[in-house]
RODO-2510 file (C-alpha; in nm, 4 decimals, decimal comma):
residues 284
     n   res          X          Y          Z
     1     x     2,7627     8,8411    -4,9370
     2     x     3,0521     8,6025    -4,9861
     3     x     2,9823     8,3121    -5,2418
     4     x     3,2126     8,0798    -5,0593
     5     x     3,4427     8,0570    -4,7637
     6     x     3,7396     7,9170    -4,6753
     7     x     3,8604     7,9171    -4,3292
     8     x     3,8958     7,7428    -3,9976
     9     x     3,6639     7,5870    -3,6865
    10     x     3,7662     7,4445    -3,3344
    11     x     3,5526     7,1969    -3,3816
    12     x     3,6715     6,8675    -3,4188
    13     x     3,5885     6,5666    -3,6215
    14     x     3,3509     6,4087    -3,3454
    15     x     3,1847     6,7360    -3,2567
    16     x     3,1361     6,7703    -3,5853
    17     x     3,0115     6,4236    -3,6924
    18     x     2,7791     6,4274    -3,4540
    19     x     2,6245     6,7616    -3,5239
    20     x     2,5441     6,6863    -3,8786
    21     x     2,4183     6,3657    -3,7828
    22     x     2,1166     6,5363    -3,5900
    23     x     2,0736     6,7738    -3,8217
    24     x     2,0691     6,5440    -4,1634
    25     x     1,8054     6,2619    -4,2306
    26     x     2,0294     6,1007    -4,3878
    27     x     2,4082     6,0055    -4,4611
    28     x     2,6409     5,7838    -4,6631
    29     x     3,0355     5,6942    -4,6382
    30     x     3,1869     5,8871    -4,8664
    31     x     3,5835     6,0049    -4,9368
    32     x     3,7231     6,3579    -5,0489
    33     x     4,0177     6,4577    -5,2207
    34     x     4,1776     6,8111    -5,1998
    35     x     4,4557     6,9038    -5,4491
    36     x     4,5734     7,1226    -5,6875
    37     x     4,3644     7,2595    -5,9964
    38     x     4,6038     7,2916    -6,2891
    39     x     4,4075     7,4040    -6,5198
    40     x     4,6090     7,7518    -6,5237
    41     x     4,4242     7,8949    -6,2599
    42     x     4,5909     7,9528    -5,9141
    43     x     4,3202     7,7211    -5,7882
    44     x     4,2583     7,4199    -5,5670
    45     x     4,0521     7,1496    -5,6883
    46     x     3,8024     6,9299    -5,4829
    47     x     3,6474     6,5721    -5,5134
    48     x     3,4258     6,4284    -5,3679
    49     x     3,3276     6,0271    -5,4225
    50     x     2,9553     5,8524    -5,2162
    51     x     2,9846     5,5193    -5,4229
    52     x     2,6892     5,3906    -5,2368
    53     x     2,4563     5,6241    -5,3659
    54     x     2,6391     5,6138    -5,6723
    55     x     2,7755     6,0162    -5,6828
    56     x     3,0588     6,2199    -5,6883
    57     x     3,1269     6,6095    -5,6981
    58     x     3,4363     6,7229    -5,8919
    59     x     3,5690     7,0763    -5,8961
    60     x     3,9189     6,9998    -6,0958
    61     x     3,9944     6,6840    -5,9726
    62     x     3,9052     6,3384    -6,1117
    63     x     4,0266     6,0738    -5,8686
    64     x     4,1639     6,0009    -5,5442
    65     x     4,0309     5,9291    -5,1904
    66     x     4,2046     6,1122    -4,9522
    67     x     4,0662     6,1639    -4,5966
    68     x     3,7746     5,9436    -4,6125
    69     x     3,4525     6,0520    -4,4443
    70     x     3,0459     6,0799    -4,4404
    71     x     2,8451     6,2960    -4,6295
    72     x     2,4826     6,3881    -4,4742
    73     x     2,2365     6,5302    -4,7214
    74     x     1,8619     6,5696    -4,6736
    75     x     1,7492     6,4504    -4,9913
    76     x     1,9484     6,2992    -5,2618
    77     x     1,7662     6,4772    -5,5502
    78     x     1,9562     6,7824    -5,4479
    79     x     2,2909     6,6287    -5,5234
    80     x     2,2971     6,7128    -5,8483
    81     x     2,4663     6,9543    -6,1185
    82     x     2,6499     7,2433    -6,0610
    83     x     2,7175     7,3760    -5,6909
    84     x     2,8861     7,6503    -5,4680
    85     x     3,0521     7,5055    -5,1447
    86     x     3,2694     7,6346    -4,8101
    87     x     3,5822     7,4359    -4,6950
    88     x     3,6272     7,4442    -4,3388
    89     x     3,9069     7,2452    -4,1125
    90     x     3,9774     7,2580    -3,7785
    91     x     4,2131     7,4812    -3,6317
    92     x     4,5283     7,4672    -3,4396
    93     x     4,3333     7,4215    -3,0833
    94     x     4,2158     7,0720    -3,1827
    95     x     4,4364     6,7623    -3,1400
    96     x     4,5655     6,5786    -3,4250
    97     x     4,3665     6,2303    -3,3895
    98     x     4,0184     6,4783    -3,3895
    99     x     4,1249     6,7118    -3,7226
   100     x     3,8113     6,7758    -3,9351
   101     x     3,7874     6,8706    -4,2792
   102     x     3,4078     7,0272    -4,3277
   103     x     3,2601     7,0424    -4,7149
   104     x     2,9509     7,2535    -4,7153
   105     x     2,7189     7,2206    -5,0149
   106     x     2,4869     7,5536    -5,0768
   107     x     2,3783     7,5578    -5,4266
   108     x     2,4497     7,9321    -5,6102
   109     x     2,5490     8,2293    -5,4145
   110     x     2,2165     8,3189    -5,3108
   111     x     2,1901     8,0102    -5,0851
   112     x     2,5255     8,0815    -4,8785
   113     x     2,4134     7,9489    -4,5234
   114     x     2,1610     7,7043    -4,6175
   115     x     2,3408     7,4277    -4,7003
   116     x     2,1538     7,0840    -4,8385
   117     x     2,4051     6,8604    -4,8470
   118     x     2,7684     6,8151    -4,5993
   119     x     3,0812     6,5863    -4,6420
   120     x     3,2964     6,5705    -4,2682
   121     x     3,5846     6,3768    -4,2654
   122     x     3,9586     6,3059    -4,0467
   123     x     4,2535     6,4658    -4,1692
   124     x     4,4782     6,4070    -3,8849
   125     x     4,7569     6,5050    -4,0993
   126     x     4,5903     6,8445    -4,2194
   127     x     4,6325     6,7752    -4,5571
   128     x     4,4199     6,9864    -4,6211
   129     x     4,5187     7,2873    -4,4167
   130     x     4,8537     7,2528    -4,6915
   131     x     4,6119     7,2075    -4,9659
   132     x     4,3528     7,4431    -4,9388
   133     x     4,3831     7,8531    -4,9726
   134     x     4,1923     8,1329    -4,9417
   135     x     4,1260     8,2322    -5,3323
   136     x     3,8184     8,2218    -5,5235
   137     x     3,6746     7,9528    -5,6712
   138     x     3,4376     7,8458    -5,9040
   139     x     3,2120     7,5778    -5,7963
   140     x     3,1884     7,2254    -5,9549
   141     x     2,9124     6,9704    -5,9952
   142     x     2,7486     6,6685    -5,8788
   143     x     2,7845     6,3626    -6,1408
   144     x     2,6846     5,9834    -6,1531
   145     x     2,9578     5,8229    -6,0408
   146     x     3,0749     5,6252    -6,3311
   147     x     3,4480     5,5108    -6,2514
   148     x     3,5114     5,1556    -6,2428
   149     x     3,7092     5,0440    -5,9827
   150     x     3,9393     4,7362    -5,8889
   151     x     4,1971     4,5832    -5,7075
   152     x     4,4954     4,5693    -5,8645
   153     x     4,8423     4,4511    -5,7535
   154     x     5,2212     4,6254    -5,8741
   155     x     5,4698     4,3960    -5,9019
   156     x     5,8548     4,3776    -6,0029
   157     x     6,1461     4,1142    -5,9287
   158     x     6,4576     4,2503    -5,7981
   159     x     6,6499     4,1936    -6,0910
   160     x     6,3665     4,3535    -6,3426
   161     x     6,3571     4,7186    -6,5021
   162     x     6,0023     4,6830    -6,5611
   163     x     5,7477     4,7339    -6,3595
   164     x     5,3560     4,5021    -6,4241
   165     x     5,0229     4,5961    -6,3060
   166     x     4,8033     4,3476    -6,2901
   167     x     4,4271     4,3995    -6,2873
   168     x     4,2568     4,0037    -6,2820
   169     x     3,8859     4,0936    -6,1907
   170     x     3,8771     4,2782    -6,4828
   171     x     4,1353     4,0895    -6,7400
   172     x     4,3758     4,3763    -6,8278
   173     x     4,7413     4,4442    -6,7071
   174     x     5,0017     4,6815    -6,8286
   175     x     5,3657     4,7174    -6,7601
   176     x     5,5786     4,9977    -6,7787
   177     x     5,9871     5,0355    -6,7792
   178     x     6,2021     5,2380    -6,5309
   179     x     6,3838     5,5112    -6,6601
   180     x     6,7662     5,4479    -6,7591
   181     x     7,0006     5,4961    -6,5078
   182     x     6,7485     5,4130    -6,1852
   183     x     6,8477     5,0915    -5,9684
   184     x     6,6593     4,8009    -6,0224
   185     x     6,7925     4,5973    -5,7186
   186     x     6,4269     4,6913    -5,5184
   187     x     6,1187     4,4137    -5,4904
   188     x     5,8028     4,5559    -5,5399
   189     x     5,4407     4,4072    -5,4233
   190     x     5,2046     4,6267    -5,3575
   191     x     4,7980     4,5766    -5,3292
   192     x     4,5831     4,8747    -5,4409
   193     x     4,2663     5,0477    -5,6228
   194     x     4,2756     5,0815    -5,9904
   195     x     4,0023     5,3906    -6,0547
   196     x     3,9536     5,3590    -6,4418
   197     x     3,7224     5,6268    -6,6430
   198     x     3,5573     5,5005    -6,9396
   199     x     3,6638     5,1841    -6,9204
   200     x     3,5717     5,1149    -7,2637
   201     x     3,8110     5,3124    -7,3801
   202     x     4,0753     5,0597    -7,2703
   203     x     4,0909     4,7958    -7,5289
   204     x     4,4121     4,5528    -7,6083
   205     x     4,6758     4,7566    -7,6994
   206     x     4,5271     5,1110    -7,6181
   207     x     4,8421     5,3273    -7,5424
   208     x     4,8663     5,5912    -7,2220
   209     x     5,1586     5,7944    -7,0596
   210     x     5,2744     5,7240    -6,7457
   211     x     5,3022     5,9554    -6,4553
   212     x     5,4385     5,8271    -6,1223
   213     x     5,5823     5,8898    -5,7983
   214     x     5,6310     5,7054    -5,4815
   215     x     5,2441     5,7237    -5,3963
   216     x     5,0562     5,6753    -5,6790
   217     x     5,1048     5,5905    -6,0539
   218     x     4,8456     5,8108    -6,2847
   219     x     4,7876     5,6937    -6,6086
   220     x     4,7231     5,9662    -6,9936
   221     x     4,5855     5,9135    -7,2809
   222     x     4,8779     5,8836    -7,5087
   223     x     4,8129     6,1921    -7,7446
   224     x     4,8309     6,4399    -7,4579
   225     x     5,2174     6,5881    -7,3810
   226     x     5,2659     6,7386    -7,0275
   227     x     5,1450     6,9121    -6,8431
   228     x     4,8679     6,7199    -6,7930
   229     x     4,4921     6,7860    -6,6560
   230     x     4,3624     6,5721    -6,4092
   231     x     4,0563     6,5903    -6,5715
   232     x     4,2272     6,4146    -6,9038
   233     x     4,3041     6,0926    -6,6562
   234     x     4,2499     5,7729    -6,7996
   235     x     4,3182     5,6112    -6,4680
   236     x     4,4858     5,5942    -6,1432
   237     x     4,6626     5,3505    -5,8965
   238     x     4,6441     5,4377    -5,5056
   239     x     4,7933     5,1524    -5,3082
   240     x     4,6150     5,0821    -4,9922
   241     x     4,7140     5,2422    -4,6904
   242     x     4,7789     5,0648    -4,3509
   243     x     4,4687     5,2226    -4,1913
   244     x     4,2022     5,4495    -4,2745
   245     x     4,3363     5,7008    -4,0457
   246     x     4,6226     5,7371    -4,1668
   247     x     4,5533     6,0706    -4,4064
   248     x     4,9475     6,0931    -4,4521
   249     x     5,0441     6,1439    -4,8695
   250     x     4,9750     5,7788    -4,9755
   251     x     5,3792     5,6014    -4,9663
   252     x     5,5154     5,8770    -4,7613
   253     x     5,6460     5,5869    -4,5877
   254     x     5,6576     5,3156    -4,8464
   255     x     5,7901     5,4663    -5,1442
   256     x     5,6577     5,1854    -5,3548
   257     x     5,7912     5,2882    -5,6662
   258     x     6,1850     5,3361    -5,6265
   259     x     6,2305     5,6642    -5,7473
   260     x     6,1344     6,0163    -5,6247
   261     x     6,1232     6,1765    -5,9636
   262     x     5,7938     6,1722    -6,1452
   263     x     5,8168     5,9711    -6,4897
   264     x     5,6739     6,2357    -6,6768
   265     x     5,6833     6,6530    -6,6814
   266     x     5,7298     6,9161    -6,8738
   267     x     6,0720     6,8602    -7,0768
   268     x     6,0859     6,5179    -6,8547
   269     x     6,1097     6,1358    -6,9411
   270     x     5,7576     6,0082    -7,1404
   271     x     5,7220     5,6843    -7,0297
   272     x     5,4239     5,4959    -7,2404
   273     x     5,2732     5,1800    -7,1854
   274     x     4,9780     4,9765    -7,3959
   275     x     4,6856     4,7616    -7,1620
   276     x     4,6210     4,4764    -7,2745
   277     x     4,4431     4,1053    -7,1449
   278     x     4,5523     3,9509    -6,9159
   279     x     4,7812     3,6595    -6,9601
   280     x     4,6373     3,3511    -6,8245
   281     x     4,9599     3,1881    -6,8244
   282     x     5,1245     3,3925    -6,5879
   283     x     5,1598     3,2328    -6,2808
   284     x     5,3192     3,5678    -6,0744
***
């Protein structure tokens, strides 16, 4: 028997939405992430984030909310430590607006088929057709959710090489330059989530690399050298997107940050900045 699968449905997003609903007793809104696992294994990593019931599943990935959805689950003392699962999205035959992407929770691989616990989501862009393969994986495991989260805004003047983050709700910023050589005649203001793990690891003048591109802005402890984990992430920046349907790569369209190059790689540019508080006299 297979301990996993990875393939397709025609079943859409409503179809299958309102399946699990009569199935489940119960359900929460919840958002999934589907990326790569770089951990040296030809991999794909999965997350998995229900803030109101305060969990999240992680299989190589640490942040990021990317299509959002509902997970249905019949108790929530079975969300919990380590777990096989099946990725499922819809296939060619259903229209774009209706693409599902299926998570289906089944314990170890003796359980295959009776699944206690199901995350459905849109993905009218098929992200995660792109992002998902066929090969063997490991499993990952149900947490507490213990990320802090806030709203955070990215600004820079035209005329400015450096680039501030400013987090008020929870007193920190941090600013980082633009490499040499990139055009600083672009305005940036830009509204988004902060995710931050172990926040109290962030104290005035705690140091982290910088890793950006024109959707998000990821954020290293500074005594790691590329390439990075994502489970070494000290935080990341998402800015928010125009609609929750929209499941297109954050900034496609936006391209926030004026450059398509990320800051840091392998042999690349390492960018650092420090967080510190806030500065109550800045009136940007």
């Amino acid at each position: 028997m297979l301990d996993y699968t990875i393939t397709t449905t025609r079943q859409g997003y409503k179809a299958a939405y309102d399946e699990r609903l009569h199935k489940y007793g119960r359900s929460t809104g919840a958002s999934a992430l589907f990326a790569n696992n770089v951990d040296g294994h030809d991999e794909k990593g999965v997350r998995i984030e229900a803030p109101e019931i305060l969990k999240e599943f992680v299989d190589g990935v640490a942040f990021g909310k990317d299509p959002v959805g509902t997970l249905f689950y019949y108790n929530i003392d079975d969300i919990n430590g380590k777990t096989r699962y099946n990725v499922i999205h819809s296939d060619s035959s259903v229209e774009k607006d209706d693409v599902a992407v299926i998570v289906q929770f089944f314990g170890n691989v003796d359980n295959q088929g009776n699944f206690y616990a199901e995350f459905v989501g849109r993905d009218p862009a098929r992200t995660v057709k792109h992002l998902v393969d066929g090969t063997k994986h490991k499993g990952g495991s149900w947490h507490s959710l213990k990320l802090t989260k806030a709203t955070a805004l990215v600004q820079k003047k035209i005329w400015e090489t450096e680039i501030k983050i400013t987090i008020a709700s929870i007193d920190k910023q941090t600013s980082f330059r633009l490499p040499a050589g990139v055009s600083a005649g672009n305005i940036i203001s830009v509204w988004g989530n902060l995710s931050i793990n172990r926040i109290n690891k962030i104290g005035n003048g705690t140091k982290s690399v910088v890793d950006y591109n024109n959707d998000r802005i990821l954020f290293y402890p500074d005594n790691l050298h590329p390439p990075f984990h994502p489970k070494d992430l000290t935080a990341v920046f998402i800015p928010f997107k125009a609609k929750d349907s929209d499941a297109n790569a954050l900034g496609k369209d936006e391209k926030f940050i004026p450059i398509e190059a990320k800051a840091s790689d392998a042999g690349g540019l390492r960018l650092v900045t420090a967080w510190r508080n806030q500065d109550k006299h800045d009136d940007d």
